[in-house]
C-alpha positions as a printed Julia matrix, in Angstrom:
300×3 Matrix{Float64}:
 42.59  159.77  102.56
 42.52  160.72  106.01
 41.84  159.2   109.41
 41.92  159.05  113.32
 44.2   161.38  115.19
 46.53  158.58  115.75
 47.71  157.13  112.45
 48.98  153.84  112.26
 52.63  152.77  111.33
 51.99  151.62  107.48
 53.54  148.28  106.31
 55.35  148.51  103.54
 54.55  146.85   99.58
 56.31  145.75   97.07
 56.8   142.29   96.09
 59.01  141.1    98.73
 57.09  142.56  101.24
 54.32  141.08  101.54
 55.48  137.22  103.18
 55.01  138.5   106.83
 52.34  140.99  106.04
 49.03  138.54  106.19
 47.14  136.76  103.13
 49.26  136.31   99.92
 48.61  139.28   97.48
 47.61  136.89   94.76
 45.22  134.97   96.61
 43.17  137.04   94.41
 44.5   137.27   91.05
 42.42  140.35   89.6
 43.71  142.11   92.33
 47.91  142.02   91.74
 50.06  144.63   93.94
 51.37  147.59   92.53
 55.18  147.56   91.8
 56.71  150.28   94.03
 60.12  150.73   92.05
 58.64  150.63   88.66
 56.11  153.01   89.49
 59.1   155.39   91.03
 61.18  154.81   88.3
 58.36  156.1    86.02
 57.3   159.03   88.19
 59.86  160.29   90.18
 62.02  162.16   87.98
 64.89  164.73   87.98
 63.03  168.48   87.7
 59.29  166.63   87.98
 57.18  167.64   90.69
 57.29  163.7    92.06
 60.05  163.58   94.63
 59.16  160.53   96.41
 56.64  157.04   96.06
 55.93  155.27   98.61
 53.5   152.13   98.78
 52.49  150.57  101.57
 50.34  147.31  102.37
 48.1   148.93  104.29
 47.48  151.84  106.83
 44.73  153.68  108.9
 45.02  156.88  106.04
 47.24  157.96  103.74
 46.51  161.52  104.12
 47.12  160.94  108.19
 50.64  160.19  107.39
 51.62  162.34  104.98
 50.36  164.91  107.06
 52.85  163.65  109.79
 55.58  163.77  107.3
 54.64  167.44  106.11
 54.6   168.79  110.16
 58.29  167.23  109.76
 59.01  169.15  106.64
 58.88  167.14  104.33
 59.18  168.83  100.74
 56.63  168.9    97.68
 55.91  165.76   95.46
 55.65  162.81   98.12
 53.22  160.57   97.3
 51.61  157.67   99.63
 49.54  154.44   97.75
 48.46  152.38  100.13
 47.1   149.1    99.09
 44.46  149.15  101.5
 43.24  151.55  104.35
 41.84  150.75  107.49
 40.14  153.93  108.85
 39.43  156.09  105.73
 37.3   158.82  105.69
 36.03  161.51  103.16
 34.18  164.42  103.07
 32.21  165.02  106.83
 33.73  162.61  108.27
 32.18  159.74  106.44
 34.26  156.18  105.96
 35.69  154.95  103.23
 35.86  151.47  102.83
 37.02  148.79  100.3
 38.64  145.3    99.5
 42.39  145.8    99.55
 43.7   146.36   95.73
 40.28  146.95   94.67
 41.16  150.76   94.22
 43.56  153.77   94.28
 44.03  155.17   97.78
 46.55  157.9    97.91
 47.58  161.46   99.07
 49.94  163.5    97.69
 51.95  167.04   99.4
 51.92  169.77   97.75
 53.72  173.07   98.81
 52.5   175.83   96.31
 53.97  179.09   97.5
 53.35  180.97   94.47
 50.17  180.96   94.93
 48.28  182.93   97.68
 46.58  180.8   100.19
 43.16  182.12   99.76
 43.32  179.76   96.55
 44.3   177.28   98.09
 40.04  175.69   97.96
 40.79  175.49   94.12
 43.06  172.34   94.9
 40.57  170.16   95.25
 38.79  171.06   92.3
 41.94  170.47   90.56
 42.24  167.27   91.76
 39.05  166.41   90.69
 39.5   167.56   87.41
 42.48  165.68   86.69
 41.04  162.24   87.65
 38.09  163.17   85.87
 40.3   163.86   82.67
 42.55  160.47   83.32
 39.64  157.95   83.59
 37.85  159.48   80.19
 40.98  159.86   78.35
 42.71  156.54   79.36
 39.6   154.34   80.6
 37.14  155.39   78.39
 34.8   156.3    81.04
 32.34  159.45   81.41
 33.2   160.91   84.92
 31.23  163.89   86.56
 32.26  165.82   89.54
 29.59  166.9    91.79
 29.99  170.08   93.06
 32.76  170.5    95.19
 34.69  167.1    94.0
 32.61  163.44   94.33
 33.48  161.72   91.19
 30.31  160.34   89.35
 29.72  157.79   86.77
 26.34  156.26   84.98
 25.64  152.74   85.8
 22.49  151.51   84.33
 20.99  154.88   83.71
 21.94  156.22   87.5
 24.01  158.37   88.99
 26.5   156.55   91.51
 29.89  157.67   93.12
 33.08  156.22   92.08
 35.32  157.92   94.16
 35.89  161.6    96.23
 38.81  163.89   97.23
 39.9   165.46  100.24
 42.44  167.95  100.98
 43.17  169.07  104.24
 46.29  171.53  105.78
 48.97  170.6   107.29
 52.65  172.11  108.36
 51.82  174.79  106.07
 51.47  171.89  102.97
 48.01  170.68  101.45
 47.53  166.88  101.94
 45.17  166.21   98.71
 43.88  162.05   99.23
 42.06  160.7    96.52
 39.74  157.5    97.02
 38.9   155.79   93.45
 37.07  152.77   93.38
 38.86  150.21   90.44
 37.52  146.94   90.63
 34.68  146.42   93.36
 32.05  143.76   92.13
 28.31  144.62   92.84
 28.25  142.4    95.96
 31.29  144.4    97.65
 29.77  148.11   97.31
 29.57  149.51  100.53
 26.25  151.36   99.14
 24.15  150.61   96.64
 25.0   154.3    95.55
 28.75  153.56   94.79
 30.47  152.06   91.72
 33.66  151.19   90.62
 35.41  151.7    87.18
 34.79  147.97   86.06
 31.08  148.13   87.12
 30.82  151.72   84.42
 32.44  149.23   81.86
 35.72  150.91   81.99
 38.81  149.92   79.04
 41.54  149.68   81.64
 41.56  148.54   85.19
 45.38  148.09   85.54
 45.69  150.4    88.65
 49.35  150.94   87.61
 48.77  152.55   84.32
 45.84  154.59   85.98
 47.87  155.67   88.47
 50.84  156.8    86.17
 48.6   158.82   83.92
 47.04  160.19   86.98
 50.08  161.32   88.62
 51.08  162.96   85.12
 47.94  164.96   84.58
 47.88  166.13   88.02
 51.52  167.11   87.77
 50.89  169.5    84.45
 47.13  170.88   85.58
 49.01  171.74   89.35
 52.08  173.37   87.01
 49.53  175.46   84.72
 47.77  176.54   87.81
 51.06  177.87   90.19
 52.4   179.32   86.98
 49.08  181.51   87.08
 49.57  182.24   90.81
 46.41  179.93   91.42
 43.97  182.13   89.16
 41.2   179.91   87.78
 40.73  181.74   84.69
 44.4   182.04   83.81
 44.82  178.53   84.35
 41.69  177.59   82.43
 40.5   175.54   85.77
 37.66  177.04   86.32
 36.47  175.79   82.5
 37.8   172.98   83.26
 35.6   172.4    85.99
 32.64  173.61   84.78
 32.7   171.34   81.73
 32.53  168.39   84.27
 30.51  169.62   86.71
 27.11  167.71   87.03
 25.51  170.06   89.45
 24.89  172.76   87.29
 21.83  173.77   85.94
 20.42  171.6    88.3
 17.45  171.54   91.57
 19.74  171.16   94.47
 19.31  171.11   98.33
 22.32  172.01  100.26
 22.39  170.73  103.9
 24.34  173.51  105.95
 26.26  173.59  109.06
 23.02  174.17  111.42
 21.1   171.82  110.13
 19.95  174.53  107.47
 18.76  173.32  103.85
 18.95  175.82  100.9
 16.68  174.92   97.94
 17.22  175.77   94.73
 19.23  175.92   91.27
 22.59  175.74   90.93
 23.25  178.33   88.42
 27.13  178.65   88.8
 30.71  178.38   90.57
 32.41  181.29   91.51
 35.85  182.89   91.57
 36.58  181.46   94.71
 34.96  178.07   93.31
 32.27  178.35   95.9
 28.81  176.95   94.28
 26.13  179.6    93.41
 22.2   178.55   93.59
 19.59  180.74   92.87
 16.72  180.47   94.95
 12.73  180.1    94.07
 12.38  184.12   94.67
 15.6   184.8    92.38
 18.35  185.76   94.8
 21.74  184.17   94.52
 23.46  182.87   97.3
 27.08  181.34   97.16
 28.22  178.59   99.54
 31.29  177.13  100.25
 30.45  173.91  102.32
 28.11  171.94  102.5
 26.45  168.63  101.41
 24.81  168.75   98.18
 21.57  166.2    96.75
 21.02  166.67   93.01
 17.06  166.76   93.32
 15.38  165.18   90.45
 12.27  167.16   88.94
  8.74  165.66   89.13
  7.58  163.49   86.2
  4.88  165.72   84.21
């Protein structure tokens, strides 16, 4: 996901690349390294929307440096894993911070010129959507997005984040980073509001085979949705969405630029996948940003 202005140079994965690149890999063994070549040899394929894999040990943000490859031109379909990230961030600027190998960290570039950019904000939703669909399908875990793309789970009857998505723009590309938390333990949450897939009692933590069916879903929802020049009904995304989407029908306060909170209920998401709440005297009001609390209703 992204980072500082600066972005450092990454180190590279990989089996043999880890002897000069600090502590052993399998000092813990829950925790092996991803395979690099198997992973391209799965995923980047003749005609596929993958045209390059790259993992690296670690780096300040994968999003930073793909971003530096896209000002460079760098084409559609590269994708950076990076075991571990030093100076992550997500949505307003908040860190991001875990064990290395404990999740998925990774950005991919996507160039979609048939579709117009004022659709370009329905890329993150997409994203969202497709891990959501991955980790139920392969994992066997219930994921929610809240509104516009945190990815929510149930642990012990509460709400808590497993992951979040950000896309930003760069060299006329869309960076898309996605944070997922696999295998933190209780004791290395960074908030007592996060989780991780093993803590939601998840069927598969292998990060690989996440990661492959990941990559695949994305690469069919993103082909659906250019084929329908980035509409969200032709594409089916904005269903999609809304069949996942835990903030609706729900009390919500939205913190806006300004400090500025709007109260209310959020009654629906728009065509331009902005989130609609309807206020306590009945008018509507869309937003587009903005940081959302699901307010739970008063005991009667």
């Amino acid at each position: 996901m992204t980072a500082p202005e600066t972005p450092e140079t990454p180190r590279r994965s990989g089996l043999r690349g880890f002897g000069h690149a600090g502590p052993s890999p399998w000092t813990d063994l829950d925790r092996p390294p991803l395979d690099e070549e198997a992973l391209r040899r799965d995923l980047v394929l003749p005609g596929g929307l993958w045209t390059s894999l790259d993992v690296v040990t670690e780096t300040g943000s994968t999003n930073t440096d793909l971003a530096a490859r896209a000002l460079a031109g760098a084409p559609q379909g590269a994708v950076l894993v990076a075991e571990a990230q030093s100076a992550a961030r997500g949505r307003l600027d908040r860190q991001w911070t875990a064990p290395p190998r404990s999740g998925l960290f990774l950005s991919v570039l996507l160039r979609p010129e048939e579709v117009p950019v004022e659709r370009y904000g329905w890329l993150p939703i997409l994203v969202g959507v497709a891990v959501a669909s991955t980790l139920n399908r392969v994992a066997g875990v219930e994921v929610g997005l809240k509104w516009p793309n945190d990815l929510q789970v149930e642990v012990d009857g509460a709400e808590r984040k497993l992951g979040g998505i950000l896309t930003e723009l760069s060299g006329g590309a869309v960076i898309a980073g996605v944070g997922l938390n696999v295998s933190l333990r209780d004791d290395e949450l960074p908030v007592p509001t996060a989780a991780s897939l093993a803590l939601a009692g998840a069927s598969v933590t292998d990060r690989s085979t996440l990661l492959r069916a990941l990559l695949r879903e994305f690469a069919e929802l993103y082909g659906d949705w250019t084929a329908a020049a980035g509409d969200p009904h032709a594409s089916d995304l904005l269903r999609a969405y809304v069949d996942r989407c835990t903030t609706l029908g729900r009390p919500v306060e939205v913190h806006l630029p300004g400090d500025t909170v709007l109260a209310g209920e959020a009654v629906a998401i728009d065509g331009d996948g902005r989130l609609v709440v309807r206020t306590p005297e009945g008018a509507r009001r869309s937003v587009g940003a903005g940081d959302v609390v699901h307010v739970r209703p008063e005991p009667r």
